[in-house]
C-alpha positions as CSV (number, residue, x, y, z in Angstrom):
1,X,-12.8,1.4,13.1
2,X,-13.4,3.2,9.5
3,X,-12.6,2.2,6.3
4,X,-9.8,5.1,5.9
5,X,-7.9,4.2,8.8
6,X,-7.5,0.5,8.6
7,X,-6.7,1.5,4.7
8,X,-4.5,4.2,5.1
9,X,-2.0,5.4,3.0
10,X,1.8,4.0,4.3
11,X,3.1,6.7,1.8
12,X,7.1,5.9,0.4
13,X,8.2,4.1,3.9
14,X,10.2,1.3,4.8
15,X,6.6,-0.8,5.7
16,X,5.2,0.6,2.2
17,X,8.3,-0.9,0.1
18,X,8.7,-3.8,2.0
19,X,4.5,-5.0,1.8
20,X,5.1,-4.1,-2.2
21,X,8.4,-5.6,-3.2
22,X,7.2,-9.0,-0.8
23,X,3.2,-9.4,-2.4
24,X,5.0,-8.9,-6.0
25,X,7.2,-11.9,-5.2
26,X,5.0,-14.0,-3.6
27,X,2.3,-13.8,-6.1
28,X,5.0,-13.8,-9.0
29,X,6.2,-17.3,-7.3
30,X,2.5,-18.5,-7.5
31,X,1.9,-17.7,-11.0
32,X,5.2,-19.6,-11.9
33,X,4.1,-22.7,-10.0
34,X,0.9,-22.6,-11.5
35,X,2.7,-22.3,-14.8
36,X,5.0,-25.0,-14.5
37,X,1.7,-27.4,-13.5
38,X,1.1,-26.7,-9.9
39,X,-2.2,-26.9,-8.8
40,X,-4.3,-23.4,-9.1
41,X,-6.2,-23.8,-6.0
42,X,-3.0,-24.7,-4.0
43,X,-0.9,-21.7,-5.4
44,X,-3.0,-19.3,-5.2
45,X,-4.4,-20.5,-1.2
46,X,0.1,-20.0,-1.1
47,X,-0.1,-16.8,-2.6
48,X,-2.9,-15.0,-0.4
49,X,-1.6,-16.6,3.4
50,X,1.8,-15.0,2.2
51,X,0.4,-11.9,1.3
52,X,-1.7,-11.4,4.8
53,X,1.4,-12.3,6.3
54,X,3.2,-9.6,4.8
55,X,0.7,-7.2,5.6
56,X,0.4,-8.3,9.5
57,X,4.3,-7.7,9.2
58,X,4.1,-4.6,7.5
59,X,1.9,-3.1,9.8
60,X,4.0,-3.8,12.8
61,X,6.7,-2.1,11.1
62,X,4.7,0.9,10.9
63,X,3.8,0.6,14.1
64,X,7.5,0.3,15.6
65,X,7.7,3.5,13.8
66,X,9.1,2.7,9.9
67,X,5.9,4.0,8.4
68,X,4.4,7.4,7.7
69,X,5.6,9.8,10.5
70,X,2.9,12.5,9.8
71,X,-0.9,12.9,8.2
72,X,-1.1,12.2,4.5
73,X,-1.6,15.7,2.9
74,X,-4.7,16.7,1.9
75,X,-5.5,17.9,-1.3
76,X,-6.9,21.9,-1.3
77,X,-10.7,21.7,-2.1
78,X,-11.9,23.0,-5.8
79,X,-12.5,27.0,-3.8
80,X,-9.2,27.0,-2.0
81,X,-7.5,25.8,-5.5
82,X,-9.6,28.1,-7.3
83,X,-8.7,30.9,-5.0
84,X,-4.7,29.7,-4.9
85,X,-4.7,30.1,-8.9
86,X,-6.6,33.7,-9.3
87,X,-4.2,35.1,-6.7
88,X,-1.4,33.6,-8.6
89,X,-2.4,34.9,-11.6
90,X,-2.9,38.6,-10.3
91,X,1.1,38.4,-9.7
């Protein structure tokens, strides 16, 4: 399997929402433990199960269909950009 599509982009889903808001709160959690005198090495070992958690969960939810429906757009390349602005600027 390639890099690009184990690491593809979820785009503004359900799945995409749910893996940011949960990794901001778990390692938000972590850093206040560690703050308040919990051990580093325990917190942060917390912090990283939770987040590959999350992103096993997130991934079945874009597989049971709440993540992107269709191929992430691609961008035009410099020639099809370049020719998309000269025939906008001959109008």
């Amino acid at each position: 399997m390639a890099a690009e599509e184990h690491h593809d982009d979820h785009g503004n889903t359900v799945s995409a929402w749910f893996l940011t808001v949960t990794w901001i709160v778990a390692w938000t959690v972590a850093a206040v433990a560690i703050i308040l005198g919990g051990s580093l090495t325990t917190w942060t070992g917390i912090a990283l199960g939770a987040s590959v958690l999350f992103s096993i969960i997130a991934g079945v939810m874009k597989k049971a269909g709440l993540g992107r429906k269709e191929a992430r757009p691609v961008p035009p390349t410099r020639e099809e950009w370049e020719a998309a602005r000269k025939l906008a600027a001959s109008k």
